[in-house]
C-alpha positions in Angstrom: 34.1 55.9 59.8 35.7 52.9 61.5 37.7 50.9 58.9 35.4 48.2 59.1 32.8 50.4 57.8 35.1 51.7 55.2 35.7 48.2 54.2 32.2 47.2 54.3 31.3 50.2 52.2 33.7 49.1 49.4 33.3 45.7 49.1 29.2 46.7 48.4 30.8 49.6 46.1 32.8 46.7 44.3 30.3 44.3 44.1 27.5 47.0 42.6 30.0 47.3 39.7 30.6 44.1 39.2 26.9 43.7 38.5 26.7 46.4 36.8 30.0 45.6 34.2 28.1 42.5 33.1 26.3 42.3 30.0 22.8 42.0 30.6 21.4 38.0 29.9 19.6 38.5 26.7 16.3 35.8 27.2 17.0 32.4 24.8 15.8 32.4 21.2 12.3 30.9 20.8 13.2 29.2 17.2 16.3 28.9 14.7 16.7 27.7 11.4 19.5 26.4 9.7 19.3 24.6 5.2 20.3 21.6 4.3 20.3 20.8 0.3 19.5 16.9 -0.3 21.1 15.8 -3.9 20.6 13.0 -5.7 21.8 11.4 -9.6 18.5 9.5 -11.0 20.3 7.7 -13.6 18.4 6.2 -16.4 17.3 2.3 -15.2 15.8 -0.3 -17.3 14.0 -3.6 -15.4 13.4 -6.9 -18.2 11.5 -9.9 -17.3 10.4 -12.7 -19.4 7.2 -14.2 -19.0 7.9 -17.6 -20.3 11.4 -18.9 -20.1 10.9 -21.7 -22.2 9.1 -22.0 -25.8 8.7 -26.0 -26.9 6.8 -26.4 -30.2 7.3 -30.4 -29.6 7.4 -32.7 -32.4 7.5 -31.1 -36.0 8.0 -31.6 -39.7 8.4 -29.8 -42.6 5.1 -30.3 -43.8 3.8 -26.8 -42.2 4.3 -24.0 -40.0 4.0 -24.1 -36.3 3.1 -20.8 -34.6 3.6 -20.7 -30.2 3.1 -18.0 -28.1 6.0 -16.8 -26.3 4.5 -15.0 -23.5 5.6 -11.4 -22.7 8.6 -9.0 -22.4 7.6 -6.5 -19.6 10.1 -3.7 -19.6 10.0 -1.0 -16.7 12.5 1.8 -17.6 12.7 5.7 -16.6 13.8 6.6 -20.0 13.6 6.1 -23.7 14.0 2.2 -24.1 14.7 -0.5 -26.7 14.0 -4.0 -26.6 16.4 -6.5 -29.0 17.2 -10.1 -29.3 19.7 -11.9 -30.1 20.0 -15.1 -31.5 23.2 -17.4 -32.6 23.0 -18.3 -36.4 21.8 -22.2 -36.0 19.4 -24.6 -33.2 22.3 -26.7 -32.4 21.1 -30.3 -30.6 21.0 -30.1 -27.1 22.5 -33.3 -26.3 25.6 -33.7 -28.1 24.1 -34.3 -31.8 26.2 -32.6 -34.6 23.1 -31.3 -37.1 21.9 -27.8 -37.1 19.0 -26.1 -38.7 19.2 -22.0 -39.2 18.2 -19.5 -37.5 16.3 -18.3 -40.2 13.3 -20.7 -39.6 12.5 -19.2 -37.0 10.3 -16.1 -37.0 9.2 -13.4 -34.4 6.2 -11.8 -33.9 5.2 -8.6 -32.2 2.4 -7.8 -30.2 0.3 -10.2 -32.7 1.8 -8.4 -35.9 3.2 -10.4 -39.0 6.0 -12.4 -37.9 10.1 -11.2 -39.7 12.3 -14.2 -39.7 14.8 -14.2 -37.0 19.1 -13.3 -38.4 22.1 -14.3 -36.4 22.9 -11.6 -33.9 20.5 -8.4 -32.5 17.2 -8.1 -34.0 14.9 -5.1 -33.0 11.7 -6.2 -31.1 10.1 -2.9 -30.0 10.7 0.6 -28.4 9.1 3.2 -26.5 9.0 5.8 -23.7 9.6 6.1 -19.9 7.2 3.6 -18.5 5.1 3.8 -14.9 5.7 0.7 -12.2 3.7 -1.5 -14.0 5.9 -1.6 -17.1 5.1 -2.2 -20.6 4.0 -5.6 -21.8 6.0 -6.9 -25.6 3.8 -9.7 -26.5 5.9 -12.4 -28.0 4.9 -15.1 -30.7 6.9 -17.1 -33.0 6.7 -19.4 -36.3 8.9 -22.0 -36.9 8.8 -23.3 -40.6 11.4 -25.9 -41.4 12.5 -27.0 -45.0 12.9 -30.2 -46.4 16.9 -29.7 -46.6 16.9 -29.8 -42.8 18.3 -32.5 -40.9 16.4 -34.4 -38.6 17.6 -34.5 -35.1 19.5 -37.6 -33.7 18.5 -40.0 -31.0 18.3 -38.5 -27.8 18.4 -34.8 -29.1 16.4 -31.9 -29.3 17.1 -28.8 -31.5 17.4 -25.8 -29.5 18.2 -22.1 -29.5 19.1 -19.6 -26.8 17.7 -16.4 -27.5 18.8 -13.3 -25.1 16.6 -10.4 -25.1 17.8 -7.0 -24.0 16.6 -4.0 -22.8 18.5 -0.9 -23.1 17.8 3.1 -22.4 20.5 5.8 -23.7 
């Protein structure tokens, strides 16, 4: 054999094992699957609106009691809730007048139930459980009965009180 033979020969010797030392291609996967976890904190949540933002009985005297609605409380909540009010311990005049008339005169009423005379600080309106969207509807109503000790307001001056009403969950 010529040496260009012998060459030839084992170059195609070399080259066969060369092919043949390589791992065979394994064909690609035709799916995979790999987790993911998805967390979350649902914390407990309470939504409050107030129907009517203002109450105005207008012009009274002591000579009777004045009953006006007072719209609704809608709570929303994903959890046990309570509904309160607060209330300061006198109507103060709105314009700068010094007289004041308690709290006291005023009373709440509940979803058309008896009304409970209002105290300085919280005061329990209602309760109740987890709601849906919608909410839950606290139909408000209140009775104001003056008394003959109580001042009439000065000139230019309106007796007012700021209730707040809160919503709460645990």
């Amino acid at each position: 054999m010529s040496r260009m033979r012998i060459a030839l020969a084992a170059a195609v010797v070399i080259a066969a094992a060369s092919v043949m030392a390589l791992p065979a291609l394994a064909a690609p996967p035709l799916d995979d699957s790999a987790t993911q976890t998805v967390k979350f904190t649902n914390r407990a949540s309470v939504r409050l609106t107030l129907s009517t933002p203002n109450v105005n009985f207008g012009n009274v005297d002591p000579l009777i009691a004045y009953t006006q609605a007072g719209g609704t409380a809608n709570v929303r909540a994903n959890a046990n809730w309570t509904l309160t009010t607060s209330a300061p311990a006198s109507f103060t005049e709105d314009n700068g007048g010094t007289h004041t008339v308690p709290i006291g005169r005023l009373a709440l009423g509940v979803n058309g139930g008896a009304y409970t005379a209002l105290a300085a600080g919280g005061n329990a309106v209602s309760s109740g459980t987890r709601t849906t969207n919608a909410g839950v509807d606290t139909t408000l109503g209140y009775q104001l009965t003056l008394d003959w000790a109580d001042d009439p307001n000065t000139a230019a001056n309106n007796y007012q009180a700021i209730l707040t009403y809160t919503a709460t969950t645990p």
